[in-house]
C-alpha positions in Angstrom: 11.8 -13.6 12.6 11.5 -12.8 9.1 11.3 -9.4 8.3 8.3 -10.4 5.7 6.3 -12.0 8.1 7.0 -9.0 11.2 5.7 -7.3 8.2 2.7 -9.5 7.2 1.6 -9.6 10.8 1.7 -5.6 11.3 -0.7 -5.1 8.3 -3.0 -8.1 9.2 -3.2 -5.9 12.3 -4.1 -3.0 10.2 -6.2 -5.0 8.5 -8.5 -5.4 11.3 -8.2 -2.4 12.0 -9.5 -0.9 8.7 -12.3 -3.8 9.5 -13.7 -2.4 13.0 -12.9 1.9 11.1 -15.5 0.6 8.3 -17.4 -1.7 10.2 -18.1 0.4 13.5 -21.5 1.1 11.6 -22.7 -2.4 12.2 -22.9 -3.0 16.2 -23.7 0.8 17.1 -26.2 2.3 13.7 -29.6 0.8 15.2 -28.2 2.3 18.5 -26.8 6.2 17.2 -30.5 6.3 15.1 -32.4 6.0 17.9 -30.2 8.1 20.6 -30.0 5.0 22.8 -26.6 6.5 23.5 -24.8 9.0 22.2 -21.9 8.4 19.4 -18.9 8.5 21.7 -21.0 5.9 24.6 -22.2 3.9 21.2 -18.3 3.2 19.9 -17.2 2.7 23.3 -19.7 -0.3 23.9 -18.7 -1.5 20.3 -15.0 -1.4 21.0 -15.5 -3.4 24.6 -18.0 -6.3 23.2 -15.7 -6.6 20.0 -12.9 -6.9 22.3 -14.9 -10.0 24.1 -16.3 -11.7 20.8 -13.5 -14.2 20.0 -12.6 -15.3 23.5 -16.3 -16.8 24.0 -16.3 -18.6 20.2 -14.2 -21.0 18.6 -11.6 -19.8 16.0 -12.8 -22.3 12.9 -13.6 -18.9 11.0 -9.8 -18.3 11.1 -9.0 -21.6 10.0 -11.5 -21.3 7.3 -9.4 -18.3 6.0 -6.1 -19.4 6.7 -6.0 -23.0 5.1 -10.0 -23.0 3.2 -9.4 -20.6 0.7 -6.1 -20.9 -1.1 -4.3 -24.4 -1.1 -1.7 -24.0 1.7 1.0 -25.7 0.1 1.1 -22.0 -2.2 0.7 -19.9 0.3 4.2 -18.2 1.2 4.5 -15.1 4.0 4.9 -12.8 0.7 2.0 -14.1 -1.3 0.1 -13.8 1.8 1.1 -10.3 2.3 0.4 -9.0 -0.9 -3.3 -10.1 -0.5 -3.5 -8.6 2.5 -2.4 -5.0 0.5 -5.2 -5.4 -1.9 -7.6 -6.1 0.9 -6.7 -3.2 2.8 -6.9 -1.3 0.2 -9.7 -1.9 -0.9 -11.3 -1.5 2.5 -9.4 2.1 3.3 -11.0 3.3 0.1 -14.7 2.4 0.5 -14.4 3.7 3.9 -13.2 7.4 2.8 -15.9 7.1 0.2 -18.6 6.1 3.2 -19.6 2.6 1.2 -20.3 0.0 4.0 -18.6 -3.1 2.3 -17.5 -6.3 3.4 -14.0 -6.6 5.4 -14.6 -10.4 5.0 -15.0 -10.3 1.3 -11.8 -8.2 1.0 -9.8 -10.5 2.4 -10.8 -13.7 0.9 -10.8 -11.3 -2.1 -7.5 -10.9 -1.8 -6.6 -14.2 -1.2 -8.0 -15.6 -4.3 -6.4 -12.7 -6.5 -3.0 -13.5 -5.6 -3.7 -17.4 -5.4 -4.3 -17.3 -9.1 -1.7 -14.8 -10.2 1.2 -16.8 -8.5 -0.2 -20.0 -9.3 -3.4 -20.4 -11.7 -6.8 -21.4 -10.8 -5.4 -24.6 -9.5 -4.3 -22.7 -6.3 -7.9 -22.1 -5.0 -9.6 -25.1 -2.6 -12.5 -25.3 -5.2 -15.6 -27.1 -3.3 -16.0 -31.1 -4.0 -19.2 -31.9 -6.1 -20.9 -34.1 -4.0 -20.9 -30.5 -1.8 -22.5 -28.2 -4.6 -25.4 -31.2 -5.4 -26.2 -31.2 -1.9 -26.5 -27.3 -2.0 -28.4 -27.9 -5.0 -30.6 -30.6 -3.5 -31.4 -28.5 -0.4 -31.6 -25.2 -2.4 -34.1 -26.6 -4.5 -36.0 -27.9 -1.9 -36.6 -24.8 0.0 -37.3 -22.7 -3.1 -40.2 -25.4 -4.1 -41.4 -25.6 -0.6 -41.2 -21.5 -0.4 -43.1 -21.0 -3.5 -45.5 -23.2 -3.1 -46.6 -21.8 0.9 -46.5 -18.2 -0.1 -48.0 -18.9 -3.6 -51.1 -20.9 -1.7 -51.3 -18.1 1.0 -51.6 -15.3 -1.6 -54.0 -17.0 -3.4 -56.5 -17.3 -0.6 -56.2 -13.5 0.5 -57.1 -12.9 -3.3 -53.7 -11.2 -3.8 -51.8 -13.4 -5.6 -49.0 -12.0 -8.4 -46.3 -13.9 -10.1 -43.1 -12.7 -8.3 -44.9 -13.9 -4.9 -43.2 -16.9 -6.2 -40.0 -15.9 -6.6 -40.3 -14.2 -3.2 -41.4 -17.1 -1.6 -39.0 -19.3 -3.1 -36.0 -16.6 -2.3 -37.3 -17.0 1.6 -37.3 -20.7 1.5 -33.9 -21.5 0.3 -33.2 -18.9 3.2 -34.7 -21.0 5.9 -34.4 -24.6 4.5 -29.8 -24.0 4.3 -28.9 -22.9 7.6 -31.7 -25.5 8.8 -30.0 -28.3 7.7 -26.8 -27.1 8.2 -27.7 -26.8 12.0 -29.4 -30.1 11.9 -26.3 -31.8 10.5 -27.9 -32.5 7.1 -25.6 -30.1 5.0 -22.4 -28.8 5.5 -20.8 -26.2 4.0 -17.2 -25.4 3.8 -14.8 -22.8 2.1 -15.1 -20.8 -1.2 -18.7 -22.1 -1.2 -20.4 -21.8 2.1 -19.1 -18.0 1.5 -20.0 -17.1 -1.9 -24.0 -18.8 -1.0 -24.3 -16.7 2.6 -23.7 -13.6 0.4 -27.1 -14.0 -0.3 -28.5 -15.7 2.7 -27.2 -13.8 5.8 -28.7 -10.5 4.9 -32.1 -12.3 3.5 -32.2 -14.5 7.1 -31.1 -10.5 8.8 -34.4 -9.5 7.0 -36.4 -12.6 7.2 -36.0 -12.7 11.1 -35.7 -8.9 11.9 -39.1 -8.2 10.1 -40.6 -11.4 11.9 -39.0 -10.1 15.2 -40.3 -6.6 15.0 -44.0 -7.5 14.0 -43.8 -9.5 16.9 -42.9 -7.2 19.0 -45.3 -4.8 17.3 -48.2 -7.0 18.4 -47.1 -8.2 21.9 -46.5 -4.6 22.8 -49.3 -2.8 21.1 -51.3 -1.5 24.2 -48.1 0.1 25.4 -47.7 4.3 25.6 -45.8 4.6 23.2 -43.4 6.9 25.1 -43.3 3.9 27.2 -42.3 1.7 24.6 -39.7 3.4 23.5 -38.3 4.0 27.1 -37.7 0.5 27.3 -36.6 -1.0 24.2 -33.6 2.2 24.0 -33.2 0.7 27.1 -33.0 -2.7 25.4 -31.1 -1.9 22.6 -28.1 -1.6 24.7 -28.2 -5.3 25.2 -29.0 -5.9 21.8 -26.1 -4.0 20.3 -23.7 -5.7 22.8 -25.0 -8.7 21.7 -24.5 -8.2 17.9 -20.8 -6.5 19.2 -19.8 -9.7 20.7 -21.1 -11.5 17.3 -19.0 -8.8 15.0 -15.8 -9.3 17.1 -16.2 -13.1 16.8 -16.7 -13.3 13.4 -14.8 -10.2 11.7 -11.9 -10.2 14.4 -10.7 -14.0 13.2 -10.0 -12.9 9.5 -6.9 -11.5 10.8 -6.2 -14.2 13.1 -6.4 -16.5 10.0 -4.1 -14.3 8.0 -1.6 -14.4 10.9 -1.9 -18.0 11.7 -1.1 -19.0 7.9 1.5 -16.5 8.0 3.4 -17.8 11.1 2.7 -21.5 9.5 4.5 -20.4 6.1 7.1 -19.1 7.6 7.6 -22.1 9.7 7.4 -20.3 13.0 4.7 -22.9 14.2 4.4 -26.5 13.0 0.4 -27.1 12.7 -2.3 -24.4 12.2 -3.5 -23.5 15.6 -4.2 -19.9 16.4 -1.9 -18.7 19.6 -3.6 -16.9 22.2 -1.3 -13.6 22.1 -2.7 -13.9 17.8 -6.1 -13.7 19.5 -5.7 -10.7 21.7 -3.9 -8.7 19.3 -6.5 -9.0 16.2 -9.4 -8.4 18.5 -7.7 -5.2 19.9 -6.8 -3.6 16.7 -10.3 -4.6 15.8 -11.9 -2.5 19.1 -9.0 0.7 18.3 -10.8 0.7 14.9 -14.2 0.7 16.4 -13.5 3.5 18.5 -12.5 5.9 16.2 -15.6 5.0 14.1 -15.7 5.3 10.6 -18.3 8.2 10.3 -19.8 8.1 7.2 -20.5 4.4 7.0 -22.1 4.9 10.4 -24.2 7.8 8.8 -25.2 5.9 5.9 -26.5 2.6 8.1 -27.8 4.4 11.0 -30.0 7.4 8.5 -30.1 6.7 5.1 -31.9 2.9 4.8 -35.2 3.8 6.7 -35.8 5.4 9.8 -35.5 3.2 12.8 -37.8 3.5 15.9 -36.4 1.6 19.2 -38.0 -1.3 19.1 -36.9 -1.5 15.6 -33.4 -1.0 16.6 -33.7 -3.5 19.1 -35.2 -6.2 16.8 -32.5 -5.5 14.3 -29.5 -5.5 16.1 -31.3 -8.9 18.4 -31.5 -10.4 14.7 -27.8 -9.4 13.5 -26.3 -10.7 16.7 -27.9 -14.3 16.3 -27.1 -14.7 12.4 -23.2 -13.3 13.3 -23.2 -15.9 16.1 -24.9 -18.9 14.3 -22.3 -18.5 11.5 -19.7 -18.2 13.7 -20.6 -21.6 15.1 -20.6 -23.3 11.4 -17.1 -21.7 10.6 -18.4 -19.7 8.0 -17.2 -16.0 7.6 -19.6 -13.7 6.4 -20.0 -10.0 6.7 -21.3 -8.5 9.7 -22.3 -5.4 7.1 -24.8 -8.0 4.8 -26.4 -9.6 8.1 -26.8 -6.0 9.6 -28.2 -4.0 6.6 -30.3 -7.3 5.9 -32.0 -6.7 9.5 -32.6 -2.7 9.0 -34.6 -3.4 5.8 -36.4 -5.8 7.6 -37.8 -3.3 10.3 -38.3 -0.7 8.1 -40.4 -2.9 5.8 -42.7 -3.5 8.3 -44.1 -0.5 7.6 -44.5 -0.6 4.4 -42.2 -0.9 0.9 -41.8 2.7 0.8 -40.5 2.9 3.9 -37.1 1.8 3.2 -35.0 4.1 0.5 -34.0 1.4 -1.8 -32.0 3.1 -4.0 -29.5 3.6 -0.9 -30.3 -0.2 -1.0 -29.2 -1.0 -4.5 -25.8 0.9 -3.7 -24.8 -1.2 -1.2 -25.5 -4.4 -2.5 -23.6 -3.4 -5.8 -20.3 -2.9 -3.4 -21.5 -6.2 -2.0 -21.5 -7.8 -5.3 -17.8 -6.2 -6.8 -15.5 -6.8 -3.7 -14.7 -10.5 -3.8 -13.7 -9.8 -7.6 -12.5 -6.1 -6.9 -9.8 -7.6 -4.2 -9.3 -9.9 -6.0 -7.9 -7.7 -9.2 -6.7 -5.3 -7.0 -4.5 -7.5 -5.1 -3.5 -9.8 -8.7 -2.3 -6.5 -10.1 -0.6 -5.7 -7.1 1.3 -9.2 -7.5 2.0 -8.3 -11.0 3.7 -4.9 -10.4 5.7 -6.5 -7.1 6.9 -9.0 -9.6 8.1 -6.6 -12.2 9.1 -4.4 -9.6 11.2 -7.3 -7.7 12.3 -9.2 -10.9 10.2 -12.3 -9.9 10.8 -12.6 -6.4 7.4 -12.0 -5.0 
């Protein structure tokens, strides 16, 4: 085997790895806030449901990554293990620096930065236009349907203010995508289906969380409260296995993807199918980076949005789970960290604005916003220095 691709493999590995060290926060936050279970028993159920994600879903995530980013016909083991570097660099340094980022975005990140420093623009899988008019078509649709329902609704409680538009419309292009994209009406693909659940998997983590936990709220509000939160800690371990199994499934086949292409360039398989033993492996150095936990990003989710109350943790984590595993089913990777931090705003804005510390907020969602183009430079310079380094022969 070629020592580039033994090579390639080994830091897709660690790639994952880096994932589940920075991503640990996810699955286990709701769970560590509320002393459901301690740290140690927290990672531990992580690691296990990670483990178990990708053997109950499909791997069209990893196909979407391997062959849906970058035109395959570029992709060479090198080219695909330099953008792998840039990822993991990227990823190992917002970690140490406790910023809960987006594995996901790293790598495709990467992918793209390296695409376009080997080969120009012309290297990415661009979406077709009849795909971005119906986007547009269905965007549009739920943003005029959104505005209108909340604009009416405010108006009648006599509280009506202009950005209730914008809020409404925001919430129906949320609801009115994934709706038709379950219903068969839109699909989504690629560069594109990525770059738009950016913004819709943490708005649908807050649109459904906050739903969820008013819900509960009113269902359960003749309970002791001691009561209550005796057994939604209780639930919460089902809830946070749930959203485990969703993390493992989606995160886990970024790797798998990555090594598939890998083993496809360097003509070690014939078609792009992911091998079972590719499975296995990218899901267990997934779990190992689970279990040693990335601390600070697990501080920052689990105590620095809002303060989470069990059934609040339970609702959030519930929520997270679904939109993971609903994703996973449409092939679209998308980060576990946007669905997650969606849902804890959610619950904590059930009790009011102020109860969720927005300005930890606004720093997450500006390393949301930089690492597709921060991967993506860091992994194009690192293509430029290998070639002057190499004299042209990366």
């Amino acid at each position: 085997m070629d020592p580039i691709v033994i090579l390639g493999i080994l830091l897709a590995l660690l790639f994952n790895f880096a994932n589940g060290l920075n991503d640990a926060a996810n699955s286990i936050a709701t769970i560590i806030a509320t002393k459901a279970l301690t740290p140690l028993q927290a990672v531990l159920l992580a690691g296990v449901f990670n483990l178990l994600g990708p053997l109950l879903f499909t791997t069209a995530i990893a196909a979407t990554i391997g062959r849906g980013i970058v035109d395959p016909s570029f992709l060479t083991p090198t080219l695909i293990l330099v953008a792998l570097v840039g990822a993991v660099l990227w990823v190992l340094v917002t970690s140490f620096l406790g910023i809960p980022v987006s594995s996901s975005h790293a790598l495709i990140g990467g992918l793209l930065g390296t695409g376009i420093a080997a080969a120009g623009t012309g290297a990415v899988l661009w979406p077709s236009l009849d795909m971005v008019e119906q986007v547009l078509f269905y965007g549009l649709t739920g943003a005029v349907l959104g505005a209108v329902v909340t604009g009416v609704v405010a108006y009648h409680r006599g509280d009506f203010k202009p950005w209730n538009l914008l809020l409404g419309g925001l919430i129906g292009v949320t609801a009115v995508i994934p709706l038709a994209m379950a219903t068969g009406f839109l699909k989504i693909s690629g560069i594109l289906g990525i770059l738009i659940f950016i913004v819709v998997s943490p708005m649908l983590g807050f649109i459904v969380a906050f739903a969820l936990s008013t819900l509960v709220v009113n269902v359960f509000r003749n309970y002791h409260p001691r009561r209550l939160s005796g057994l939604f800690r209780n639930l919460q371990i089902f809830s946070g296995s749930f959203q485990a199994i969703g993390h493992g499934a989606n995160d886990a086949q970024n790797a798998m993807g990555i090594i598939t292409a890998m083993l496809l360039a360097g003509g070690l398989i014939a078609e792009f199918s992911v091998p079972l033993w590719v499975i296995l492996a990218s899901s267990l150095a997934m779990s190992v980076g689970t279990l040693l936990g990335g601390w600070r990003v697990i501080d920052k989710m689990a105590n620095r949005i809002t303060k989470i109350r069990p059934y609040q943790g339970f609702s959030a984590s519930a929520t997270a789970g679904g939109v993971l595993s609903l994703m996973t089913i449409f092939g679209i990777s998308v980060s576990t960290t946007h669905a997650t931090t969606g849902a804890i705003m959610g619950v904590g804005a059930t009790r009011g604005y102020s109860a969720v510390k927005w300005g930890v907020v606004r720093e997450i969602v500006a390393a949301w916003v930089l690492t597709i183009p921060a991967a993506a430079i860091v992994a194009g310079l690192c293509y430029v220095v290998g070639q002057a380094a190499f004299g042209g022969s990366v």
